[in-house]
ChimeraX commands (.cxc) that place a marker at each C-alpha (Angstrom):
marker #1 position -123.87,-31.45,87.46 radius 0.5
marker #1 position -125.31,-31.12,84.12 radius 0.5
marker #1 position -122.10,-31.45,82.38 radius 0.5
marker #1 position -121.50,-34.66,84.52 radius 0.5
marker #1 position -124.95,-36.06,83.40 radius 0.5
marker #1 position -124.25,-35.43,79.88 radius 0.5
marker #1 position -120.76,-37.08,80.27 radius 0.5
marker #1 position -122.61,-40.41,81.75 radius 0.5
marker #1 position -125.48,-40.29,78.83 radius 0.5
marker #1 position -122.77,-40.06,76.59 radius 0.5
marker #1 position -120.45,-43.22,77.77 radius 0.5
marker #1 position -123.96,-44.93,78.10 radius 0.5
marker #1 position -124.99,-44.18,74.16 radius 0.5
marker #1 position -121.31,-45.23,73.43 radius 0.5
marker #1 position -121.90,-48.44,75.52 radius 0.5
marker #1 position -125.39,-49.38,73.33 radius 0.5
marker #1 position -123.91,-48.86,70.35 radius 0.5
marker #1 position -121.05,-51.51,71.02 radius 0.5
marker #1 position -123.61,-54.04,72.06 radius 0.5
marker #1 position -126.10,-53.63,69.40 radius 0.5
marker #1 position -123.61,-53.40,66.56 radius 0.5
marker #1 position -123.45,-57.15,65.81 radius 0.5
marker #1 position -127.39,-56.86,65.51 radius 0.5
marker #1 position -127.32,-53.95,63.04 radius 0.5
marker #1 position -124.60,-55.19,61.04 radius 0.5
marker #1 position -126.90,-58.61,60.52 radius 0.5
marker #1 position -129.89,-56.36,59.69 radius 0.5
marker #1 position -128.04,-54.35,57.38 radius 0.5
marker #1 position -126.32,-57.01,55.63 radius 0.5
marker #1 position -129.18,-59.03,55.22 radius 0.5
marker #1 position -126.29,-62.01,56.70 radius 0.5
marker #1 position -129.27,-63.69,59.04 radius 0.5
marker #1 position -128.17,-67.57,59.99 radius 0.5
marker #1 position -124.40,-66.53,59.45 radius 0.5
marker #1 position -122.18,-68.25,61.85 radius 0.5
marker #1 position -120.30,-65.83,64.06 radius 0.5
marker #1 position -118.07,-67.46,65.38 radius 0.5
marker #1 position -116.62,-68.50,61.95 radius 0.5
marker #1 position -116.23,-64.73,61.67 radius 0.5
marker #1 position -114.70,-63.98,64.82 radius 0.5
marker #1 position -112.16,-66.26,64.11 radius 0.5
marker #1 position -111.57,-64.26,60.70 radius 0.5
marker #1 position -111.06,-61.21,62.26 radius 0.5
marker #1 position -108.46,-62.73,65.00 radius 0.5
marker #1 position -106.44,-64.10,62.28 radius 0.5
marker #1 position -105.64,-60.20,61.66 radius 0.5
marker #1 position -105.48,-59.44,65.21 radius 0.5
marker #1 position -101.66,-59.71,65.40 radius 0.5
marker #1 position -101.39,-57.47,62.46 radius 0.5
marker #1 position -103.60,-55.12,63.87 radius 0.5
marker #1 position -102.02,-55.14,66.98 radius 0.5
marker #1 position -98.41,-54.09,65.61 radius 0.5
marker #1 position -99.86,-51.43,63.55 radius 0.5
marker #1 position -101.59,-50.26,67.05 radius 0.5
marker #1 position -98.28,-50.35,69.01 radius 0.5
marker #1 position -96.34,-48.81,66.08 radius 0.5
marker #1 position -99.21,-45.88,66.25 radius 0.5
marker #1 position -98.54,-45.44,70.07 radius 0.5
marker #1 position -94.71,-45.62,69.79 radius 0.5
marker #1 position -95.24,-42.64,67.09 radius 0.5
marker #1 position -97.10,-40.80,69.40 radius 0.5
marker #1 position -95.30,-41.25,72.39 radius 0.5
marker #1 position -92.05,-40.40,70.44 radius 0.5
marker #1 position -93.80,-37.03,69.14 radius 0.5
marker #1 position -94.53,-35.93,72.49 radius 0.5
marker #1 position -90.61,-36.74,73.95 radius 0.5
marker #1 position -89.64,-35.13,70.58 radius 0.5
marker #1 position -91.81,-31.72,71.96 radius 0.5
marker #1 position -90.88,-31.79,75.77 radius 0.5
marker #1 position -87.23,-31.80,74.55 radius 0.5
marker #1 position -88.16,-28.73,72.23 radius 0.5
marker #1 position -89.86,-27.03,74.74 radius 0.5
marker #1 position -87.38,-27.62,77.49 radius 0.5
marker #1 position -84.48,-26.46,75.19 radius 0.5
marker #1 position -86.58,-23.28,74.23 radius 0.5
marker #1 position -86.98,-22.47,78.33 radius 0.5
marker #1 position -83.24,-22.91,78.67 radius 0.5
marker #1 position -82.63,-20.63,76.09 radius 0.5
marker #1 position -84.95,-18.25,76.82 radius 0.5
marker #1 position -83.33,-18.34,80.53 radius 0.5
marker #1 position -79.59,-18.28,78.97 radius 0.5
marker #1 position -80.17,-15.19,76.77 radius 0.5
marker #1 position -81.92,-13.25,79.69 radius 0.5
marker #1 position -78.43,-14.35,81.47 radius 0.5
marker #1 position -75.87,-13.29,78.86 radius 0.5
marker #1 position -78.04,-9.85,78.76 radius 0.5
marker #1 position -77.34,-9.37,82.59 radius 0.5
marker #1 position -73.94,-10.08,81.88 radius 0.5
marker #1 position -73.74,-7.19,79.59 radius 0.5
marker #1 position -75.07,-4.81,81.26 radius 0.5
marker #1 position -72.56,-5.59,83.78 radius 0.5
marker #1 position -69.73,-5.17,81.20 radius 0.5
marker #1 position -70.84,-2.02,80.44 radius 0.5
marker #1 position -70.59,-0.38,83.92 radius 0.5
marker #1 position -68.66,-2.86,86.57 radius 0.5
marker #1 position -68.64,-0.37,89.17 radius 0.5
marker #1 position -72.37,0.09,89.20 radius 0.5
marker #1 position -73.36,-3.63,89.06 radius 0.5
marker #1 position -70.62,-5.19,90.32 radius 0.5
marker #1 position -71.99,-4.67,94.15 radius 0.5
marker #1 position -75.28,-6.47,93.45 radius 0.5
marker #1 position -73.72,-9.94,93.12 radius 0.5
marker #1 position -72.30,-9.65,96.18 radius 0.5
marker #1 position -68.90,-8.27,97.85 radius 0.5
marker #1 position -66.44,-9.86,94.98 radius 0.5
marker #1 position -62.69,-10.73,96.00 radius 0.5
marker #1 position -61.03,-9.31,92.51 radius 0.5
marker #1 position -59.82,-5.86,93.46 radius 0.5
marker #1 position -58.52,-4.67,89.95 radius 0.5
marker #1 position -61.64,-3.63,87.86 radius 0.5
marker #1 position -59.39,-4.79,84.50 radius 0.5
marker #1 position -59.59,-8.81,86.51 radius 0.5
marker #1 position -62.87,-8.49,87.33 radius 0.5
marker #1 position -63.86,-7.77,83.73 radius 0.5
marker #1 position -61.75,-10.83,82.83 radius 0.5
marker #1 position -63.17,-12.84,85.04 radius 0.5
marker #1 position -66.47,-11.95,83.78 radius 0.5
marker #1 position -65.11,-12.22,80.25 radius 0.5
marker #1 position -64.44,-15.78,80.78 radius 0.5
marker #1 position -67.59,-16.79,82.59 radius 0.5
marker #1 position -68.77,-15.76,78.88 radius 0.5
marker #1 position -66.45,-17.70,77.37 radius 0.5
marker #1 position -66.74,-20.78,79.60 radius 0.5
marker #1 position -70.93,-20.66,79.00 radius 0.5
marker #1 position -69.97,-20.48,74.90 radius 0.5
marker #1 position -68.48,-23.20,75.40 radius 0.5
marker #1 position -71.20,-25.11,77.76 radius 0.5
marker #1 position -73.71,-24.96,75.22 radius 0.5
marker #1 position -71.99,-25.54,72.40 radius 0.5
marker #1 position -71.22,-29.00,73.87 radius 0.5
marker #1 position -74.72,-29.53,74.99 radius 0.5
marker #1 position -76.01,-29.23,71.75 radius 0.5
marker #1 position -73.41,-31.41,70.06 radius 0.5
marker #1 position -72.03,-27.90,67.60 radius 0.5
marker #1 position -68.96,-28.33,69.95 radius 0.5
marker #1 position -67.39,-31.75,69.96 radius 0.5
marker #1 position -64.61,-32.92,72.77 radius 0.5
marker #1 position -61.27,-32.21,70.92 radius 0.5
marker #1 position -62.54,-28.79,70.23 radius 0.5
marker #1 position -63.93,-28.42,73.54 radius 0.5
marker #1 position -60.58,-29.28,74.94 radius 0.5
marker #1 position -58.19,-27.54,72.42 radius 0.5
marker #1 position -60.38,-23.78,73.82 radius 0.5
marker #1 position -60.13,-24.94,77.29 radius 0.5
marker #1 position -56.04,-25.87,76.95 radius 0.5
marker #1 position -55.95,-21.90,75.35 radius 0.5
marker #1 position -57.76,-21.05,78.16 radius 0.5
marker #1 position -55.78,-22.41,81.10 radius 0.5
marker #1 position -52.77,-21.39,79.67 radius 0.5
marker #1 position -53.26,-17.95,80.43 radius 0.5
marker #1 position -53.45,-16.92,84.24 radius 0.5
marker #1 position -57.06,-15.02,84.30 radius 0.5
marker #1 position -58.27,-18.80,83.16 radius 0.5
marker #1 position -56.96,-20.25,85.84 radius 0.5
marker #1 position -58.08,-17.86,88.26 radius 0.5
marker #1 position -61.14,-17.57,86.77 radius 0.5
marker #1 position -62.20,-21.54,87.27 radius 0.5
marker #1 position -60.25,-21.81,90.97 radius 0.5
marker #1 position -63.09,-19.50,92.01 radius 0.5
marker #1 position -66.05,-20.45,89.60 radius 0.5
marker #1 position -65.58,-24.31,90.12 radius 0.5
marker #1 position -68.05,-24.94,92.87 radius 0.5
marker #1 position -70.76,-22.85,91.48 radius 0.5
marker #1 position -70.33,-25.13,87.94 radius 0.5
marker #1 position -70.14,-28.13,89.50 radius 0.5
marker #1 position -73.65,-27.33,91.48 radius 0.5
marker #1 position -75.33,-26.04,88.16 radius 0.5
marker #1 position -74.06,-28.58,85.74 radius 0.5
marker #1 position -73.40,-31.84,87.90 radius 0.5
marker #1 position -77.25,-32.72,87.75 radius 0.5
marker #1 position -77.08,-34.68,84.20 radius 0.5
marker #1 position -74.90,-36.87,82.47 radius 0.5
marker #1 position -73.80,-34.52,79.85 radius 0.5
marker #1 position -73.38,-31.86,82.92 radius 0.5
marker #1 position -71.10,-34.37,84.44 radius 0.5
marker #1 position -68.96,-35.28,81.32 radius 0.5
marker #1 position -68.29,-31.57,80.66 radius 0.5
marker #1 position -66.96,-31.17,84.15 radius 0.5
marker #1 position -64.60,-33.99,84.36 radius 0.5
marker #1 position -63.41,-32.77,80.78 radius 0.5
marker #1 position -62.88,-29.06,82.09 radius 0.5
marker #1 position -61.26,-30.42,85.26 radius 0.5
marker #1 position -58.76,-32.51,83.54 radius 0.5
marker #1 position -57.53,-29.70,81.04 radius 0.5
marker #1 position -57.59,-27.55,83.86 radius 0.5
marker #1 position -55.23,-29.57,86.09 radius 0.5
marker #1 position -53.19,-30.75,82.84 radius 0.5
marker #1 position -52.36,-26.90,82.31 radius 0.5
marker #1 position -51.35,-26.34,85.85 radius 0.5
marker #1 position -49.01,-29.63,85.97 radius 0.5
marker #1 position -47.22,-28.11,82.60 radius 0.5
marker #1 position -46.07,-25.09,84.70 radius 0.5
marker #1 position -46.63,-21.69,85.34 radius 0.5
marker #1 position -48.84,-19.67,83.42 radius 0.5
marker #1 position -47.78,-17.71,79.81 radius 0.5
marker #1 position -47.33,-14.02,80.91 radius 0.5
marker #1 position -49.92,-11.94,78.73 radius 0.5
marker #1 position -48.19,-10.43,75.73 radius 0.5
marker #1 position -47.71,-6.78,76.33 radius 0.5
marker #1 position -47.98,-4.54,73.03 radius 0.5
marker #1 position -44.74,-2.29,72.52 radius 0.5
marker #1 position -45.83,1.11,72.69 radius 0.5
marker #1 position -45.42,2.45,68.63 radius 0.5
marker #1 position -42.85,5.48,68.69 radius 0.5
marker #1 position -43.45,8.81,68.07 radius 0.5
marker #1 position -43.95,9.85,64.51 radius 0.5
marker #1 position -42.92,13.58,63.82 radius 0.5
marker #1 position -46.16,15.62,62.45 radius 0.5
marker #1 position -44.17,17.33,59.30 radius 0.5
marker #1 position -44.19,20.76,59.65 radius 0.5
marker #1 position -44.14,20.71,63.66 radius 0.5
marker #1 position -41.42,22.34,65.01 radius 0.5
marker #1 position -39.55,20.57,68.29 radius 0.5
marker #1 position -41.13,22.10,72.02 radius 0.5
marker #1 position -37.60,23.90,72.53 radius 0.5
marker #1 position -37.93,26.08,69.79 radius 0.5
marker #1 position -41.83,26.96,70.53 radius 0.5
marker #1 position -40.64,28.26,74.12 radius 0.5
marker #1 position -37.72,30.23,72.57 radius 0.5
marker #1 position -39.87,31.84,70.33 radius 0.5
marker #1 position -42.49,32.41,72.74 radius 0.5
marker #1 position -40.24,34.41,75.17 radius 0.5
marker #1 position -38.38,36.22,71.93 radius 0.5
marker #1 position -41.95,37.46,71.06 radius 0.5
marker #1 position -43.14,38.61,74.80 radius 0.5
marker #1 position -39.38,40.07,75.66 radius 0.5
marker #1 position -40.31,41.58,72.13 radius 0.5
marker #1 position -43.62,42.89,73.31 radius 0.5
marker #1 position -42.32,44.48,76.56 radius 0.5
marker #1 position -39.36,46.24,74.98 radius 0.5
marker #1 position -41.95,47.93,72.14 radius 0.5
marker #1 position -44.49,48.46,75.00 radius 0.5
marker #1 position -41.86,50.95,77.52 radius 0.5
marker #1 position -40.71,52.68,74.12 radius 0.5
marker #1 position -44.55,53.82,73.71 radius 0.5
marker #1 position -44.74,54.56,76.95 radius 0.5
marker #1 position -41.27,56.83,77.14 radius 0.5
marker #1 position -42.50,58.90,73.83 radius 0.5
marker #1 position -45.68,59.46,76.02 radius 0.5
marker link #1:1,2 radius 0.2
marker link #1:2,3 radius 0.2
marker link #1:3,4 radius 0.2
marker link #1:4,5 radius 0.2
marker link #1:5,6 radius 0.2
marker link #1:6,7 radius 0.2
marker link #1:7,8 radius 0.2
marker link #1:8,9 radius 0.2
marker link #1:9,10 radius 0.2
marker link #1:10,11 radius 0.2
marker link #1:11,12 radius 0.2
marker link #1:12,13 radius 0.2
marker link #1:13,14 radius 0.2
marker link #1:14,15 radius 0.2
marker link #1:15,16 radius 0.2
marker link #1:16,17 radius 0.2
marker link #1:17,18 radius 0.2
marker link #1:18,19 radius 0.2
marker link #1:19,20 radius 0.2
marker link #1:20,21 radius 0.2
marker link #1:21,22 radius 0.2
marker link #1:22,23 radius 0.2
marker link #1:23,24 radius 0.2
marker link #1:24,25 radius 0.2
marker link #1:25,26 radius 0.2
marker link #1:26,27 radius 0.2
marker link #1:27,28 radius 0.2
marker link #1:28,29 radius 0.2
marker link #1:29,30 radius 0.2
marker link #1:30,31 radius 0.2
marker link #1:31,32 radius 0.2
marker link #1:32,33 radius 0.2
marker link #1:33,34 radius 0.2
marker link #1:34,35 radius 0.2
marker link #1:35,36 radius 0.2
marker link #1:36,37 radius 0.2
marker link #1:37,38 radius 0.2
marker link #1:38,39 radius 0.2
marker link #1:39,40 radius 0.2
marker link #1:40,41 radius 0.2
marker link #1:41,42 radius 0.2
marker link #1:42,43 radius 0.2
marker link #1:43,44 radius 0.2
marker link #1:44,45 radius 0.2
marker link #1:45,46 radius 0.2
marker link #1:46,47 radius 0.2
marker link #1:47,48 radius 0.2
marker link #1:48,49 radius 0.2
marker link #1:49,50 radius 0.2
marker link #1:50,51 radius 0.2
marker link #1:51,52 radius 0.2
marker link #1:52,53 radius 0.2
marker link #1:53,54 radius 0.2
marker link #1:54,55 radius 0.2
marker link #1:55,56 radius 0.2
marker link #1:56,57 radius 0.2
marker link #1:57,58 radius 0.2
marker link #1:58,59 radius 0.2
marker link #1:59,60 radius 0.2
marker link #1:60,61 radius 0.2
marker link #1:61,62 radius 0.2
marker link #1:62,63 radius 0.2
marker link #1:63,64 radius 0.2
marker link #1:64,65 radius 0.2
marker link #1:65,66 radius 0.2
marker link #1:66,67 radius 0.2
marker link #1:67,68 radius 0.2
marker link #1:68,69 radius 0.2
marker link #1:69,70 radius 0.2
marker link #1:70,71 radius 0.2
marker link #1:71,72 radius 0.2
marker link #1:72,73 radius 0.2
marker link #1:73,74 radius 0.2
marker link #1:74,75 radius 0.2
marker link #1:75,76 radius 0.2
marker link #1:76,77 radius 0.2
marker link #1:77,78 radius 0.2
marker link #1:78,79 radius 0.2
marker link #1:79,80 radius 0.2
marker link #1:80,81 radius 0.2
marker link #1:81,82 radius 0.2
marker link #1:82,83 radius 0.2
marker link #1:83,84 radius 0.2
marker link #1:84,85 radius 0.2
marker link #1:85,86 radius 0.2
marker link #1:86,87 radius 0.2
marker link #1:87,88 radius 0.2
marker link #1:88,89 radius 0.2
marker link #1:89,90 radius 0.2
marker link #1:90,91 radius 0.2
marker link #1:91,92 radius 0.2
marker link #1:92,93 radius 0.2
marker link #1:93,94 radius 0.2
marker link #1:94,95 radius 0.2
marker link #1:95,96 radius 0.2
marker link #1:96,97 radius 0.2
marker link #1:97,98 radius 0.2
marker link #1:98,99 radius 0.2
marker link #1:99,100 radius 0.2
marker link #1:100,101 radius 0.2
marker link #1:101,102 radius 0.2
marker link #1:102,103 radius 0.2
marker link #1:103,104 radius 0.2
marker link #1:104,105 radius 0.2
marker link #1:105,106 radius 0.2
marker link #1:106,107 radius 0.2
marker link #1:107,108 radius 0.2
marker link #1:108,109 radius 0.2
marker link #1:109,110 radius 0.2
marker link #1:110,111 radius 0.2
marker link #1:111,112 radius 0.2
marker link #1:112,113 radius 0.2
marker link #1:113,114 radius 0.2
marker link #1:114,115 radius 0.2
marker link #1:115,116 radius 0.2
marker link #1:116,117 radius 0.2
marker link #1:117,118 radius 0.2
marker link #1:118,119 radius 0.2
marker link #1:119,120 radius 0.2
marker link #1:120,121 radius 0.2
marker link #1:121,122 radius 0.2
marker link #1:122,123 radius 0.2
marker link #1:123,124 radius 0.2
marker link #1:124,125 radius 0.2
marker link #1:125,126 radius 0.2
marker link #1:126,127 radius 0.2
marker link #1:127,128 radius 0.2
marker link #1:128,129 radius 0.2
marker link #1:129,130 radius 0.2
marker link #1:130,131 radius 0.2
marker link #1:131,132 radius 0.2
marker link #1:132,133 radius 0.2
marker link #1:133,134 radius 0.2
marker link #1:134,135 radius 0.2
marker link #1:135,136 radius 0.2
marker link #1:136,137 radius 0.2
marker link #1:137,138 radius 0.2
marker link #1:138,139 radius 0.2
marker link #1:139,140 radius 0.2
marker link #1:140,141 radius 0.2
marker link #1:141,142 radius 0.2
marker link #1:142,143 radius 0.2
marker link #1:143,144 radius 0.2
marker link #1:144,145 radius 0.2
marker link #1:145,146 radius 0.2
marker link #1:146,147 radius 0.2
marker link #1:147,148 radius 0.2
marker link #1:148,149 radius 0.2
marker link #1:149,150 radius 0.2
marker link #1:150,151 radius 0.2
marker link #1:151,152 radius 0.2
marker link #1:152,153 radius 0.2
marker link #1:153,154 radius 0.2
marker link #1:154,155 radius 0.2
marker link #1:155,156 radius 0.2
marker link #1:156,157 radius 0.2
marker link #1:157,158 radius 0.2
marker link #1:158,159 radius 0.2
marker link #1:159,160 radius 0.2
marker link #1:160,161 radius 0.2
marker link #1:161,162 radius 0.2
marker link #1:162,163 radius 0.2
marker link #1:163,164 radius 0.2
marker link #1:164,165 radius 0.2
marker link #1:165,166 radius 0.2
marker link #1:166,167 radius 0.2
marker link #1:167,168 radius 0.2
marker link #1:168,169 radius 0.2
marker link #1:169,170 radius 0.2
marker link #1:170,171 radius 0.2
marker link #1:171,172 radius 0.2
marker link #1:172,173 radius 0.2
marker link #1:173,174 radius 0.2
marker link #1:174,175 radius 0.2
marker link #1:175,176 radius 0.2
marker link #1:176,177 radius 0.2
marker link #1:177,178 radius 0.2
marker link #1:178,179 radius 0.2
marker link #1:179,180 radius 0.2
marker link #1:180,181 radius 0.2
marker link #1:181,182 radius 0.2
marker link #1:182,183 radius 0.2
marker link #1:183,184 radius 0.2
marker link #1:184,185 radius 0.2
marker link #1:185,186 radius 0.2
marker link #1:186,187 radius 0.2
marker link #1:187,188 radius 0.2
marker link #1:188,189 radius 0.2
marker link #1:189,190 radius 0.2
marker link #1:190,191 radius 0.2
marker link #1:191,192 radius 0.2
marker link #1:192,193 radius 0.2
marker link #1:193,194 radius 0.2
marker link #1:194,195 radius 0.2
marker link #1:195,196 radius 0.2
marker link #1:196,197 radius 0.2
marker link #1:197,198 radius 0.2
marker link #1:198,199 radius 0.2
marker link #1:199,200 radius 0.2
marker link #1:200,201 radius 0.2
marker link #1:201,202 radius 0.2
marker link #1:202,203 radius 0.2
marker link #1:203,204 radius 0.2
marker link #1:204,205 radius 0.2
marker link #1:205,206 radius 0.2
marker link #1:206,207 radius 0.2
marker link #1:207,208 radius 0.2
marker link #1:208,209 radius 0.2
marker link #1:209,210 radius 0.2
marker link #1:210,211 radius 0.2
marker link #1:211,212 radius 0.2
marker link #1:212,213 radius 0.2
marker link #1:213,214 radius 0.2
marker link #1:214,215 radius 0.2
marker link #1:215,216 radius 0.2
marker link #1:216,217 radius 0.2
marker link #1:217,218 radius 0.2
marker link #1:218,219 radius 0.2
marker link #1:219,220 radius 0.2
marker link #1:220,221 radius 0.2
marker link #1:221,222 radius 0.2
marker link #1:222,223 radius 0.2
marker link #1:223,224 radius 0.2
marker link #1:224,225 radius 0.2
marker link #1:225,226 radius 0.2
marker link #1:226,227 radius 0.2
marker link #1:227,228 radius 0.2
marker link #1:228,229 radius 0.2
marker link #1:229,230 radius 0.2
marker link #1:230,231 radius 0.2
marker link #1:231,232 radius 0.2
marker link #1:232,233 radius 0.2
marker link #1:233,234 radius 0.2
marker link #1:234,235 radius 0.2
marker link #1:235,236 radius 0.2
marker link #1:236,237 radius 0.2
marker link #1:237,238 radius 0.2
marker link #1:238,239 radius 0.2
view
């Protein structure tokens, strides 16, 4: 209550002041018999300037606060984005431990499921990157054409499409990156199968010098124990 009082005494006191300014002022100024209306029409002559100068004041403020919702909005998306990619690793690090807790998955070899995850990585690089503007639309669609030529990126969006389009369909930019991802996505699988992954050739053998080949290690081994046997029964006989 008292702060409510105070708050009314103080709009009052603000209210006085207004109306007993143009008295002050002619006290002050020592102006008495001055017409004010003559005046009044001095000051609106600068009205219009004054008013500009007021709206270009507001439009700076306004556009300083839009300027710090976007910063603050892109900070919580981060924030939520790096907590994500952290989850993501610990996953990586043990699948068959963390796997479970998203749910019964339909990948049976733990080498496609790390793929799979692999490319959800990939695929939210890429997100990002185009959100910001640091990743532009021919280089967004030159990765995704890489991508989709391979078969664990085509398996990878067949199953991860719905869940993008329900996270990312909500804004315009959200939208634009979809349709972009679909269309290299279908242009890959209308150019044919997928490229087989490149399997390294296995490097040959290299002889350690000084090793002698596993033949000659067994020969000599039973030389030595028939060796050992022989020398053992001729002790054993002088005995």
């Amino acid at each position: 209550m008292g702060r409510a009082l105070g708050l009314v005494a103080a709009a009052a006191a603000v209210l006085a002041a207004l109306l007993l300014s143009p008295f002050v002022l002619e006290d002050i100024s020592g102006s008495r018999g001055v017409d004010w209306n003559r005046l009044s029409q001095v000051g609106a002559a600068y009205g219009f300037t004054s008013a500009i100068v007021s709206a270009l004041a507001l439009a700076g403020v306004a556009a300083s606060l839009v300027v710090q919702n976007r910063q603050a909005r892109a900070e919580q998306v981060q924030g939520i984005r790096s907590y994500y990619l952290e989850l993501v690793r610990l996953e990586l690090d043990d699948m068959a431990l963390y796997q479970p807790v998203w749910g019964a998955a339909d990948i049976a070899d733990p080498h496609d499921r790390k793929r799979h995850v692999y490319a959800d990585l990939m695929m939210n690089y890429a997100w990002m990157g185009f959100e910001i503007g640091t990743i532009r639309e021919p280089l967004l669609r030159d990765m995704l054409a890489g991508m989709f030529t391979g078969e664990a990126g085509r398996h990878y969006w067949s199953r991860a499409q719905i869940s993008w389009t329900a996270s990312s369909s909500g804004s315009r930019i959200g939208r634009r990156f979809l349709a972009i991802v679909d269309e290299e996505h279908a242009r890959a699988i209308a150019a044919g199968p997928p490229t087989p992954p490149a399997v390294a050739p296995r490097p040959p053998d290299v002889p350690v010098a000084g090793a002698a080949p596993a033949w000659r290690t067994s020969v000599g081994a039973l030389i030595g124990l028939g060796a050992g046997l022989a020398v053992g029964s001729l002790l054993r006989n002088r005995r």
